[in-house]
Structures are given as C-alpha cells and as structure tokens.
SENU-66449 format. One record per residue (C-alpha): x, y, z. Coordinates in Angstrom, 3 decimals, always signed. Example, Ala and Ser with C-alpha at 12.3 -4.5 7.8 and 13.67 -1.06 7.14 Angstrom:
BEGIN
c1 / c2 / c3
+12.300 / -4.500 / +7.800
+13.670 / -1.060 / +7.140
***
This chain:
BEGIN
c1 / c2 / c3
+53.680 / -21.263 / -31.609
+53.255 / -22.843 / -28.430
+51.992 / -19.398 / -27.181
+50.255 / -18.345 / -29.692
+47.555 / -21.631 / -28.730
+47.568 / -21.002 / -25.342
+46.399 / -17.429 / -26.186
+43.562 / -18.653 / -28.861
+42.764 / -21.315 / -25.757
+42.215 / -18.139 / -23.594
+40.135 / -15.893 / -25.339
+37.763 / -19.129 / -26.652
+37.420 / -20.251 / -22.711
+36.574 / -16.437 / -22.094
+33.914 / -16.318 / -24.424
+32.434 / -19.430 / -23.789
+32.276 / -18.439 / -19.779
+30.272 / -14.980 / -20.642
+27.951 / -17.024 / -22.680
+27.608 / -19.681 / -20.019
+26.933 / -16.519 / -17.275
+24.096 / -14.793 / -19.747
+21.573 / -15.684 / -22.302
+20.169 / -13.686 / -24.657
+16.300 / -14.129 / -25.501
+15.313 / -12.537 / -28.749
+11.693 / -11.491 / -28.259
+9.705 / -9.806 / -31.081
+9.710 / -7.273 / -28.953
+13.712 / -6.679 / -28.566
+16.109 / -8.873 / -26.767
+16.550 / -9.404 / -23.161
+19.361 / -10.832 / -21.320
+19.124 / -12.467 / -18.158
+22.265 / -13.604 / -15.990
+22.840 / -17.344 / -14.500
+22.082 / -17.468 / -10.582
+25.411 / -17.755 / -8.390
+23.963 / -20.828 / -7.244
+22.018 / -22.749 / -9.332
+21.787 / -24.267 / -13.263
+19.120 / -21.722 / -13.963
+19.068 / -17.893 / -15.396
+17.219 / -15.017 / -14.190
+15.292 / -12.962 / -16.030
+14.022 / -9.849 / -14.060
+11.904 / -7.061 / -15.263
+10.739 / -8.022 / -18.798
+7.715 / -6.118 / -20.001
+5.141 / -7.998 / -21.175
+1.968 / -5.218 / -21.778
+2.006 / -1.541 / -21.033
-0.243 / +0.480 / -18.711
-2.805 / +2.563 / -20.343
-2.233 / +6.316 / -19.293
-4.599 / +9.125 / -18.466
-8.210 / +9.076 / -18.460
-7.510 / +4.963 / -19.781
-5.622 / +4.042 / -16.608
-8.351 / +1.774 / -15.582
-8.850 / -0.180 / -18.832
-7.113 / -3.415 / -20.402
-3.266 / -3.448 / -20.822
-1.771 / -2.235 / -24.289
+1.069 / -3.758 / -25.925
+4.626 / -3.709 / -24.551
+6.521 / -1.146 / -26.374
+9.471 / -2.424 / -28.384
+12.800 / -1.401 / -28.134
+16.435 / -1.618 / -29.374
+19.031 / -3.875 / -28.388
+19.597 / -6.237 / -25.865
+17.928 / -4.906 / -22.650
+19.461 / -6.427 / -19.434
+16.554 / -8.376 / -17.353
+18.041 / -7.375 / -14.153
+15.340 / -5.231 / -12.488
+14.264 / -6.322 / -8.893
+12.051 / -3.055 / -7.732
+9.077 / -3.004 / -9.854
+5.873 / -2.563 / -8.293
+2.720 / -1.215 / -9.561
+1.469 / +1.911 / -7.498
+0.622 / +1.482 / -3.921
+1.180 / +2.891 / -0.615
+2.631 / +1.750 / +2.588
+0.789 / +1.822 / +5.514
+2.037 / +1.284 / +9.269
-0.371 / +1.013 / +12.590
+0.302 / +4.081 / +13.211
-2.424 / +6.298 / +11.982
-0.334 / +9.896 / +12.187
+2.460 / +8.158 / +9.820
+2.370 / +9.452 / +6.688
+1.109 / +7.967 / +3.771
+3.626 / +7.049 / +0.851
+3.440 / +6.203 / -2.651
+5.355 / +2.964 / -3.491
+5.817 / +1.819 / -6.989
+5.759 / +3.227 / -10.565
+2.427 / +3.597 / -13.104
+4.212 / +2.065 / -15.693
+4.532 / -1.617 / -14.037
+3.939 / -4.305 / -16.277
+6.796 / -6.376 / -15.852
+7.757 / -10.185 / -15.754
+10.165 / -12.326 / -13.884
+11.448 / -15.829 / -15.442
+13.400 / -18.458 / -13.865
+14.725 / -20.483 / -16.539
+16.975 / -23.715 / -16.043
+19.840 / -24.157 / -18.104
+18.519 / -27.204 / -19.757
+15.610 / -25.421 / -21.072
+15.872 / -24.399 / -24.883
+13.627 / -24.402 / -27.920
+14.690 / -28.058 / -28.408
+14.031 / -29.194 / -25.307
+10.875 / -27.574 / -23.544
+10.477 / -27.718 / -19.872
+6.981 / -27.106 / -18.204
+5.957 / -23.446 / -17.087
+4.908 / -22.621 / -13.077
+2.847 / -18.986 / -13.362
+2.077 / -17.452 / -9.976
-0.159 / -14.884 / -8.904
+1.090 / -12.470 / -5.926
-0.997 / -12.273 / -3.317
-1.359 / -8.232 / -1.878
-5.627 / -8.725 / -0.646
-5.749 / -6.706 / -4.279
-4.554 / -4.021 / -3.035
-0.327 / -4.569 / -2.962
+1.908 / -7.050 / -3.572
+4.194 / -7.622 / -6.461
+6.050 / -10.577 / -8.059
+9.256 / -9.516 / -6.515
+7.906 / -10.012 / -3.493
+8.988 / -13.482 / -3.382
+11.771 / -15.187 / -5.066
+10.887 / -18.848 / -7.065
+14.163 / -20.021 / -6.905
+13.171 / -23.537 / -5.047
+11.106 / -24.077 / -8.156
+13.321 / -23.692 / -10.742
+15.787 / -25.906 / -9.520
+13.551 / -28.492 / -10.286
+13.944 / -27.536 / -14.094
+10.412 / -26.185 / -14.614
+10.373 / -22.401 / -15.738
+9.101 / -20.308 / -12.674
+6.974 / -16.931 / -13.474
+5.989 / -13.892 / -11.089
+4.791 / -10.890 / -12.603
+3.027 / -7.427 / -11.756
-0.555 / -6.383 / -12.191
-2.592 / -3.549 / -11.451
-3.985 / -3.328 / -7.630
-6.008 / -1.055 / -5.417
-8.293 / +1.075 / -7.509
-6.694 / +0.805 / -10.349
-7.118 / -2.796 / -11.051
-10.726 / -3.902 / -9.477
-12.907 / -0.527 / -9.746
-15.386 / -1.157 / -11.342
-18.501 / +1.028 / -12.417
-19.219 / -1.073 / -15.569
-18.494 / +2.091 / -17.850
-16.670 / +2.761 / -20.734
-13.556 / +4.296 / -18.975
-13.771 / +2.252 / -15.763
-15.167 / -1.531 / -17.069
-14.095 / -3.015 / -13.881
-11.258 / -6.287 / -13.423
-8.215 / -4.394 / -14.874
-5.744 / -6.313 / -12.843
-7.184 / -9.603 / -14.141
-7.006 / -8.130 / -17.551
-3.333 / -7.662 / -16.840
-2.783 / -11.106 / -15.456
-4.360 / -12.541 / -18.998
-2.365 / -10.394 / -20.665
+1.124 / -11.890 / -19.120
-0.589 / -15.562 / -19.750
-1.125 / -13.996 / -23.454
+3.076 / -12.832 / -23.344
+3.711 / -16.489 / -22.357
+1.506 / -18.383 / -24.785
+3.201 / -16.444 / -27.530
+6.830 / -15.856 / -26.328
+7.623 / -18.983 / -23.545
+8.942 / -21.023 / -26.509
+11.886 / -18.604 / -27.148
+12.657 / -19.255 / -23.028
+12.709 / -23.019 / -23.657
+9.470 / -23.217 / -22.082
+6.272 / -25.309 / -23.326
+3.116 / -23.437 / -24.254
+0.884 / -26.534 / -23.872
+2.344 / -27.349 / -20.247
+1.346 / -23.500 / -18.442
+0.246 / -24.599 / -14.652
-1.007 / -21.572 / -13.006
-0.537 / -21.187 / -9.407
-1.505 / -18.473 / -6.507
-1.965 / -18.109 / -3.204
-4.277 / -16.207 / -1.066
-6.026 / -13.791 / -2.875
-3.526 / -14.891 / -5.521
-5.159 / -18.325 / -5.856
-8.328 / -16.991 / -5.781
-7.698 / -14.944 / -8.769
-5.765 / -18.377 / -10.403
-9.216 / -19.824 / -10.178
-11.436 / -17.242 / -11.406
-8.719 / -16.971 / -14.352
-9.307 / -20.855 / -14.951
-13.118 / -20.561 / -14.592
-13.100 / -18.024 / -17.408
-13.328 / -18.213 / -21.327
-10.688 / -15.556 / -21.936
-8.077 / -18.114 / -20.565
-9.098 / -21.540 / -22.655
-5.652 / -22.819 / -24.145
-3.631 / -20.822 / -21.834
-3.699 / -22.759 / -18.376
-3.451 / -26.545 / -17.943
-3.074 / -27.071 / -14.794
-4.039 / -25.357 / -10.981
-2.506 / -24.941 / -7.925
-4.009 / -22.959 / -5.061
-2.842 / -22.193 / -1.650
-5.218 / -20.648 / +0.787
-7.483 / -19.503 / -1.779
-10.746 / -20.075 / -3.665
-13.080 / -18.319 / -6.528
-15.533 / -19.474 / -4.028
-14.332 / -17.335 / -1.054
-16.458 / -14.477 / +0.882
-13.615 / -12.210 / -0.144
-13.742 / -13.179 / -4.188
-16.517 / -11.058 / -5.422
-17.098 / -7.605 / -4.695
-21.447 / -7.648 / -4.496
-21.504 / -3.693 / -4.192
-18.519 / -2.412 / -6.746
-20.065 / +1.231 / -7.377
-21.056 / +1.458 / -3.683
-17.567 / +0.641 / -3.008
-15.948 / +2.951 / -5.344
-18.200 / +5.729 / -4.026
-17.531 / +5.473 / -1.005
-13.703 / +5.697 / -1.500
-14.391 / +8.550 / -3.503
-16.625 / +10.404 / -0.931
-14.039 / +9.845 / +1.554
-11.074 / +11.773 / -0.592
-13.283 / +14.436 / -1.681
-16.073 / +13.657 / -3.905
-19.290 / +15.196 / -3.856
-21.804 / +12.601 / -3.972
-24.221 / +14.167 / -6.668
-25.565 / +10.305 / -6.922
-24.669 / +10.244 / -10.988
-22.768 / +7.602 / -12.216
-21.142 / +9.861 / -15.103
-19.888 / +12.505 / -12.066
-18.459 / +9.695 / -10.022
-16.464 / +7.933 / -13.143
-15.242 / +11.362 / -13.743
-14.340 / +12.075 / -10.438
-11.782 / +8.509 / -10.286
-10.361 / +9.260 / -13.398
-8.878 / +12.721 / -11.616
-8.250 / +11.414 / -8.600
-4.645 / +11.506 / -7.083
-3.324 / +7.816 / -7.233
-1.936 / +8.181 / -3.621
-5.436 / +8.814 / -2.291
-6.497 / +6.085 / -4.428
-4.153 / +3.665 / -3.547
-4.196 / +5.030 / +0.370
-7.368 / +3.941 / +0.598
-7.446 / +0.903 / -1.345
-5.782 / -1.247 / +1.682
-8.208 / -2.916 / +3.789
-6.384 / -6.118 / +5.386
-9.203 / -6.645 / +8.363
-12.456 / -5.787 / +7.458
-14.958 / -7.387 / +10.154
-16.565 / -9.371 / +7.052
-14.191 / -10.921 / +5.808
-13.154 / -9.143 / +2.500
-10.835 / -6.605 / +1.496
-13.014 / -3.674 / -0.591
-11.590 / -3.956 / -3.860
-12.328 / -7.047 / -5.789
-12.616 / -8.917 / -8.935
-16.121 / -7.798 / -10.095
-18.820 / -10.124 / -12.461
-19.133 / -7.154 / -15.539
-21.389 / -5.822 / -17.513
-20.814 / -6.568 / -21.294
-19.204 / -3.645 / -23.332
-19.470 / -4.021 / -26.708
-15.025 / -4.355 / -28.189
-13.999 / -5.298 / -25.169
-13.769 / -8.924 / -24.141
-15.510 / -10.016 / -20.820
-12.982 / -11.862 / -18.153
-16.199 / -13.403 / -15.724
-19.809 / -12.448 / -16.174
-21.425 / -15.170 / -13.912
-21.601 / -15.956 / -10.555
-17.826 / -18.180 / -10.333
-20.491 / -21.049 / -8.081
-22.890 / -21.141 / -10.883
-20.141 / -21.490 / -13.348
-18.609 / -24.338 / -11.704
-22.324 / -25.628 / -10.861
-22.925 / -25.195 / -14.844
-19.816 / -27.472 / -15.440
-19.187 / -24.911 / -18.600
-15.785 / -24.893 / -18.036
-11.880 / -25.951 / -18.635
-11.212 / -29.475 / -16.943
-7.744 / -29.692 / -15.402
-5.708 / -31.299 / -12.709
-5.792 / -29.153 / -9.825
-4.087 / -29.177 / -6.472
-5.643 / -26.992 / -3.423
-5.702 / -27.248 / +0.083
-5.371 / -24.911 / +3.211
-3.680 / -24.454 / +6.529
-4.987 / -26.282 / +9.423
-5.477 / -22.838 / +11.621
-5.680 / -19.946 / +8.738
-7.419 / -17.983 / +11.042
-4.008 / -17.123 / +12.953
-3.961 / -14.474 / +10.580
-6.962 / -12.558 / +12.110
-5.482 / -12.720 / +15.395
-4.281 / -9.251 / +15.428
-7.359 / -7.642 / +15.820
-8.467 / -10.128 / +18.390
-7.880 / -7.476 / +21.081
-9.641 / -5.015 / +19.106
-12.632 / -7.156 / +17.617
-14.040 / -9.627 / +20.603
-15.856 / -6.912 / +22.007
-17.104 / -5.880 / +18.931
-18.305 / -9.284 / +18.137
-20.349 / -9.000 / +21.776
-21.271 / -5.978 / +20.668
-22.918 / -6.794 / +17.321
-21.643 / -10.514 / +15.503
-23.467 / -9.389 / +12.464
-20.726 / -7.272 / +11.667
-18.580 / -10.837 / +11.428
-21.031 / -12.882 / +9.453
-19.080 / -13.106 / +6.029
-20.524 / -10.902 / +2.946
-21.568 / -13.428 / +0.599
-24.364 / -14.363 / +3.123
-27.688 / -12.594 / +2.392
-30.789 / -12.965 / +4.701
-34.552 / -12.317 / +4.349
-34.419 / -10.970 / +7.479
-33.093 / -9.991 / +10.522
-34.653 / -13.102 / +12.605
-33.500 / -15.519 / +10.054
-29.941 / -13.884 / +10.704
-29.758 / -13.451 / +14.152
-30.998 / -17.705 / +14.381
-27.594 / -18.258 / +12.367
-25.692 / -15.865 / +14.557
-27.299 / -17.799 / +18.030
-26.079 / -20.819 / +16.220
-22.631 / -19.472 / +15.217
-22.068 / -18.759 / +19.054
-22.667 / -21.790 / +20.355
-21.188 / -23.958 / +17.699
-17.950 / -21.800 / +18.261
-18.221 / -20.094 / +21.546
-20.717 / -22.292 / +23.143
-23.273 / -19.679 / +23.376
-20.648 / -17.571 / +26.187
-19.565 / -14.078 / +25.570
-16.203 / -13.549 / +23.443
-13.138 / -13.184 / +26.042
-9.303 / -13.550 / +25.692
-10.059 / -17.319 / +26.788
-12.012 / -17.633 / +23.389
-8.665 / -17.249 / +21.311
-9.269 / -20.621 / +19.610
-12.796 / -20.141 / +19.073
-11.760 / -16.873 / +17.497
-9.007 / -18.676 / +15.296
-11.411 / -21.753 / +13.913
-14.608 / -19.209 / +13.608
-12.464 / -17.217 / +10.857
-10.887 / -20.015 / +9.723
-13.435 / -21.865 / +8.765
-15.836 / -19.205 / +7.554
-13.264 / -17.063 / +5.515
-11.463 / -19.886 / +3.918
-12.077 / -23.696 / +4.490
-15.554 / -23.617 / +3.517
-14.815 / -21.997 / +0.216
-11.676 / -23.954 / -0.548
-13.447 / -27.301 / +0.554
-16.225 / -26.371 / -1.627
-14.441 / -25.635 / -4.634
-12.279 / -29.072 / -4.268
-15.571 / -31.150 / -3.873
-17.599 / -29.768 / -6.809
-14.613 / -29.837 / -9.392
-14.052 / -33.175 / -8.118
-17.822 / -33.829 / -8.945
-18.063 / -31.863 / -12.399
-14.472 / -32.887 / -13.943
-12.512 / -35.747 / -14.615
-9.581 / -34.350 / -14.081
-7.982 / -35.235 / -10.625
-8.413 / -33.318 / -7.697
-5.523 / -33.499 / -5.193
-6.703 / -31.809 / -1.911
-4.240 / -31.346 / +1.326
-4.103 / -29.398 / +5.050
-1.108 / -27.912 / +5.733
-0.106 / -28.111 / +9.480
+4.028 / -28.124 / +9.562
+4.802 / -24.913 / +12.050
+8.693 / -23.964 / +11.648
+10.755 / -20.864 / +11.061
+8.805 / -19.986 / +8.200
+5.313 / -20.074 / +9.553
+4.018 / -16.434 / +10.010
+4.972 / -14.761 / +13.401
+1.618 / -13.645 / +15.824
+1.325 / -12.461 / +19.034
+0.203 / -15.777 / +20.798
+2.641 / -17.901 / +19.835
+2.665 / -19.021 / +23.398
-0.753 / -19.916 / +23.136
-1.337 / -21.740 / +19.765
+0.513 / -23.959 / +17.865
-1.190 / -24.572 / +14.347
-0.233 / -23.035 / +10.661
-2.024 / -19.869 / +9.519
-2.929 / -18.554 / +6.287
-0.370 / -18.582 / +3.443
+2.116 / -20.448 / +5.485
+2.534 / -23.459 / +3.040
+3.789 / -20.732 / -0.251
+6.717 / -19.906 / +2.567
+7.902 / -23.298 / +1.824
+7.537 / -23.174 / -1.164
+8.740 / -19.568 / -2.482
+11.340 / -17.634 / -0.995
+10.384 / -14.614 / +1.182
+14.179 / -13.594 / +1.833
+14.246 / -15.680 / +5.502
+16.658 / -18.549 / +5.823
+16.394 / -21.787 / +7.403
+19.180 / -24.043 / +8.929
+17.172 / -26.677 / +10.602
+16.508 / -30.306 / +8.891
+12.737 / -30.087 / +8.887
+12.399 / -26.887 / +7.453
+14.459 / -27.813 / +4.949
+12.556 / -30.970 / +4.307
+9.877 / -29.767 / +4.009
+10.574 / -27.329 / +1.552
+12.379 / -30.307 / -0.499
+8.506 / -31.933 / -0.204
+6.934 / -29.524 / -1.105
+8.053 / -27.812 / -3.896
+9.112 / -31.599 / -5.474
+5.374 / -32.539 / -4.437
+4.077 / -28.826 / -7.162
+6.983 / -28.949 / -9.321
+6.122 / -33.074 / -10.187
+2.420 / -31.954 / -10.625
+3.647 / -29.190 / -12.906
+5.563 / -32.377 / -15.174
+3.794 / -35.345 / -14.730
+0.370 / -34.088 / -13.067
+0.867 / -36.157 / -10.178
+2.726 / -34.740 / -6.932
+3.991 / -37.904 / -5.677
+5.173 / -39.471 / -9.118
+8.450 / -40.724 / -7.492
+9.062 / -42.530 / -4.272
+11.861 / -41.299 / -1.797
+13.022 / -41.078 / +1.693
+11.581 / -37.876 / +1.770
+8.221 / -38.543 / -0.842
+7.282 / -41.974 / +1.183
+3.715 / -41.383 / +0.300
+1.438 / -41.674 / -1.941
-1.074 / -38.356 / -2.860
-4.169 / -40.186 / -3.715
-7.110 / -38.319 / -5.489
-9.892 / -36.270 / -3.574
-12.974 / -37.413 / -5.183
-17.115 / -38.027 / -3.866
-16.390 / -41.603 / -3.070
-12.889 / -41.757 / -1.592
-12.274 / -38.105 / +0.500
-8.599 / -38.687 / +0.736
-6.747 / -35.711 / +1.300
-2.851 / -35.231 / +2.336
-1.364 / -33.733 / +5.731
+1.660 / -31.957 / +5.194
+3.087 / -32.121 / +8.545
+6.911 / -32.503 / +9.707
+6.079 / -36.054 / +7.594
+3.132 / -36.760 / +4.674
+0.291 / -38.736 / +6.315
-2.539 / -39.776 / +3.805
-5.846 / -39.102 / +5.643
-9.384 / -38.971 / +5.064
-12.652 / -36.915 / +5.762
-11.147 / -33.530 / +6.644
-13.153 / -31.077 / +7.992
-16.820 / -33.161 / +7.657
-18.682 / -31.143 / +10.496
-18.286 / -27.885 / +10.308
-18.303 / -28.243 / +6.490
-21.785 / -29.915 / +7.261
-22.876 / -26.165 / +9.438
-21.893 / -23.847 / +6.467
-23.097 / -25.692 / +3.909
-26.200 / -25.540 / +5.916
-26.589 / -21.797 / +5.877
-24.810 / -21.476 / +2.491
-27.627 / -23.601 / +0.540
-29.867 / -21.099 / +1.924
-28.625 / -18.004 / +2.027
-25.853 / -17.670 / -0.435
-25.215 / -13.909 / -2.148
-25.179 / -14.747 / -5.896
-22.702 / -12.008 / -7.083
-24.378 / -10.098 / -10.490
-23.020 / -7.805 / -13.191
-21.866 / -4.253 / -11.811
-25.116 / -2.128 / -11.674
-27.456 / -4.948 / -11.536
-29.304 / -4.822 / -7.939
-27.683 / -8.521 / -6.368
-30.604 / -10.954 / -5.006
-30.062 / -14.209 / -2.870
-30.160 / -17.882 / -4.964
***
C-alpha cells in the first residue's frame, strides 16, 4: 500500500512540474506553448504569429490575418527576421539576404503571476533597425518582465518593403507601420488570454523605434490601443521621421538596380513589385547619410479609398492641432547622441569644409541659397567658432549632430505635449557611460553617452555586466519604465536605489531627470541651443505632405 502512494505521489509531482515548466495559451488562432525561463518567475513565448505577409504583387500592402493552425505550436522560435541584408565596410563583400518573407511574428514575456484573473500591465516595443533592419529578437526584455509587467518585441516589415511609398494601389506607402498596428490589433484582442490587460498597453521604442511609437500614438488608427509612451532617443518630430521625397526616393533605388526611368509612375510601381528583394533590401540600408536620415521612411499618404490611413498630416501640425490621444509619456535622450556619427568623422569633416549644406538636416527648407548659407555661417560659429572642421573639432562634431538630429526634435516634442495635454510629461538626459554604452573609436577622447545607450540598460543585447553600477543602473532604470508602465509614475516607490523623486516636465517648472551613476533632479536642459534651432525651425521648417503632393515650407 505504502508503495502504491509513493508511486501516485510521483507521477502527480511529475505532472504538476511539466505544467509549472510550460503554459499553454489557447488563441483563436491555435494554441501556443511557451516554456518558463531557467531563471526567472516568467514564461517565454517566442515566435507567435500575429498577421501574415501579403505575397506577390501585394507584398507592399497591409498585413493579412495569421493563418490558423492545429494543435499546440511550441513558441520557441528565436531567428525570425523579416528580409534584409547584411552589410560590412567592406564594399567587395558580398551582399546577403538575412531573414524570411513570411515574418510576422511576436515575442511575450509573461510572469507567472499573470492570468486571466489577475491582469498585469503590457510593455510593447518597437525595434529600432533606421527602417531598414532590426528585429524583436534583437534584444531580449527579460529585465522587464521580472518586474511582472508582460514584455512584447515583435517583427515588421523594413527596407522597401515596409516604407515605399508611391501612394498607389499596390504600393500605398507605411507597410511596416501597418504591421506594427496590426500586432497592437493581436494584443488588444488576444493579451487577455496571456494574463495581460488590454486597457494598460504602454508602447515603447527607441531610436527610430520611438519615433515610430510616437507617430503610432499621434495617429487615429491606434485610439484605444496605447495608453501610455515611452521613447528613447527618438521623436515623430525628428529630421529622420518623414520621408519629404518618397517617389524620388523609391526611384532612385530603382534606377540604381536596373530600372529604366521612363518618368511614369505606373512603370516604376511595376518595376518594385518585380524587383529581387535582395536588391531591394541591399539598398535599403543607409545608416550615415550626410542629412541626417536614413532613405526609407514612414511617409504622410494619400487617401485610398478601403484602406485605412495610418498619418496623413504633418506629425508637428498634428501635435500643434492638439487632435490627438492624451497620455503619460516618458522621453528623454543621451547627453552626447552624436557619438554615434563619429565614424564617419574621418570621412565627413572635409566634406563639411567642402560644402556644410550637405549636413544641414532635411526637414529644413530655404527660399534661397543666401538665406541658407546665413544659417550655415551661423552653424559654424555657434559650433566650430567660424574655424575650419579638423580632428581637434571632434566635440564640435559630436554636439553639432547631436543636437540637430535628435535633441531638438525630442525637446520639442516633450515641450508641446507638455503644453497641449494634461497628461504628465516626464522628460530625462541620460549620461551614465559603463560597459554597456556603445563602443567608438575615441573613447580616449570623449566621455559622454551616445545614441540608444539608455535601451542597453534597459533591454538585453546579449553583453553581461559584473560591476555594481552597471547593475544599478539597470535596477533604476527598468524599475523607473516598468513603475510608469503600473502606476504612471517612474519613481512611485522610494529606495536606496530610487532616492529621487521624477517630477513632471511642464511650461512652468522644466524639471527634467539625469540618469547618471545616481538620479539628480535638474532643471532647464538644453535652453540655448534649443533657443538657435528653434530659431531657424520657426522659419524654415519642411512641412512633410501626402506622397505625390509637391512639399512647400510652413
């Protein structure tokens, strides 16, 4: 008898261990079953399709449906990545194809107390790639989860696939934002089944990740869907956001794998539709062009009748407008996020001798070449003090793209939301420099954090750290997003690491945080040289307009 029990014991203890290792989500879809982390009170879900890629001559429009299927699929894949190529400095390497057409997957981090009687908030990120690469397994969001909030990464189209746009039937333009309100779509109707809370979604990006996050939140397409922001390095705002000459841009990359420019818009849509997605997606990476954007970008569309528009204003005159969803919103920016331009510093200072137009950024529009070349005598001596561009000017070099590829944008986007919502505003500068901070070539030289280097505290990008501060300051800062994401205030608990208070960024009181090796509340960042773009900005600003409508200055 006595063995008989310690048998049933057995087999009961097995069988409650396999379902404490896995958890099966039944989805209308099918069922998925994601495996409990080694380390951690939290299960992985990898790889869960939430829309499918349209094929053929529809490879550039909105995302279809996932396809069902049967049984319980294991949520285990780490490799998907929507098609793109690799490229290396060297220009005689050849080009590969990374990545699979059919790419429309999901990751979910979800914590073991999480269930559909007890829902935890949702953290959604957007993968930054300059919209050309990237995928959401290029980071891991463990850090997050262990704060029991469900933490999402998940693919979209990039390159030419997801941001031509010719404002046609076949090519409508925005296809990887399409995709990305598709996955908020999956999780508005499925996060429930997770454990997770529909009405608490806080979307997050960083880079040109954030700067998608905000156009997302500035749009109608996403109202109910996002409740909160957070965005790292990034802005709707930015010179990079907005692609001003899509078809010029398309053509272009066309001419250059073949086309023959017959100047019809029917011959060129045809021509993408056929085009080999390796020269597509070969030519789609542009990490350092001179004026500060990437090619590819989100585009403002022209209207199609069936198909529902994702931004059709200017994202400034939007905001301006105030016509849009109020939320909390957290932004900020590294102190020296120009670091990441330094590797064309050798390359580009006597370029910039040669002819600084080429550097002005390309949401500037003048009358004129005077009225340019009066900004660009002011740009030099502001930054340069009106000397030529040497390797002495490295600093120069850093603030000058610093400042006019990213803080202007990101300042301005934290100042008018602070002035059109009620919803608080929480701005900081991130200046800690450890193991994580991006590696450059003048390390020697400067000591300062450079673009994106606050998300490497926050996400994992496979590199470990041993030393206190690093690890501190990963503790701050994903507690500092993850209390946001439950309580919508960063600093809702006080600690011996989370000794200060995050007050509100708003017209009156210009607080703003410094994430250093400690949290220093501060005020009046970057008054000045906000004060010189906004200058040239009021003036000369590019208002973006539909695809195929000729752009004019505000």
């Amino acid at each position: 008898m006595l063995r008989y029990l310690l048998l049933v014991v057995f087999f009961v203890k097995v069988f409650a261990d396999e379902e404490e290792e896995n958890r099966i989500v039944v989805l209308n879809d099918g069922a998925v079953s994601g495996k409990k982390y080694w380390n951690g009170d939290y299960y992985e879900f990898y790889g869960v399709p939430y829309a499918t890629v349209p094929k053929g001559k529809d490879k550039f429009k909105s995302p279809l449906p996932a396809e069902p299927w049967e049984g319980v699929k294991e949520a285990n894949s780490l490799s998907s990545v929507c098609e793109q190529v690799y490229l290396t400095d060297d220009p005689d390497d050849e080009v590969m194809l990374h990545g699979e057409e059919e790419c429309l997957t999901m990751n979910l981090l979800v914590p073991e107390i999480a269930n559909e009687n007890n829902l935890v908030p949702v953290m959604v990120y957007v993968h930054s790639g300059a919209f050309a690469g990237g995928s959401g397994n290029m980071a891991k969001y463990n850090y997050l989860a262990r704060h029991d909030v469900i933490a999402i990464s998940f693919n979209y189209r990039v390159g030419a696939i997801g941001f031509a746009c010719l404002g046609t039937e076949d090519i409508p333009g925005n296809a990887g934002l399409r995709d990305q309100i598709a996955a908020l779509k999956w999780i508005n109707k499925n996060i429930k089944k997770f454990g997770g809370d529909p009405n608490r979604v806080t979307l997050g990006g960083y880079s040109v990740g954030a700067t998608m996050a905000e156009l997302l939140m500035l749009s109608k397409a996403t109202d109910g869907l996002v409740h909160k922001l957070i965005l790292e390095s990034g802005s709707a705002l930015a010179p990079f956001a907005i692609n001003r000459h899509p078809i010029t841009t398309a053509r272009n990359i066309a001419i250059s794998i073949g086309f023959n420019d017959t100047g019809s818009l029917k011959d060129l849509n045809d021509f993408l539709i056929n085009a080999p997605i390796i020269d597509l997606a070969s030519k789609s990476k542009n990490f350092y062009l001179t004026n500060s954007t990437f090619g590819f970008a989100p585009c403002i569309e022209t209207e199609i009748e069936g198909l529902e528009p994702i931004i059709t204003q200017s994202p400034l005159d939007i905001i301006n407008s105030g016509d849009y969803k109020k939320i909390p919103i957290i932004t900020g920016f590294a102190n020296m996020e120009g670091i990441s331009r330094t590797i064309k510093f050798g390359d580009w200072r006597d370029k910039m001798n040669e002819n600084f137009a080429d550097f002005l950024p390309a949401d500037l529009k003048f009358e004129n070449e005077k009225s340019r070349d009066d900004f660009i005598k002011d740009v030099l001596k502001y930054y340069f003090k009106s000397e030529k561009i040497t390797h002495e000017s490295l600093q120069a070099y850093i603030d000058y793209f610093s400042d006019s590829m990213f803080k202007y944008s990101i300042m301005k986007s934290a100042k008018l939301h602070a002035r059109k919502s009620d919803k608080p505003v929480y701005l900081y500068e991130f200046t800690y420099v450890g193991k994580l901070n991006m590696k450059h070539y003048y390390m020697d030289r400067v000591k300062g954090a450079s673009h994106r280097d606050q998300t490497a505290y926050v996400l994992d990008f496979f590199d470990h750290v041993t030393k206190p501060k690093d690890m501190d300051t990963r503790d701050r800062l994903t507690t500092m997003w993850t209390d946001f994401v439950k309580y919508d205030d960063p600093t809702a608990f006080e600690s011996l690491l989370m000794n200060v208070k995050w007050l509100e960024y708003n017209e009156k009181e210009q607080n703003y945080l410094e994430i250093g090796a400690k949290l220093k509340m501060k005020k009046d960042i970057f008054v000045k040289r906000y004060v010189f773009w906004d200058k040239v900005y009021t003036k000369h600003y590019w208002t973006p307009t539909a695809v195929g409508v000729e752009s004019t200055k505000q």
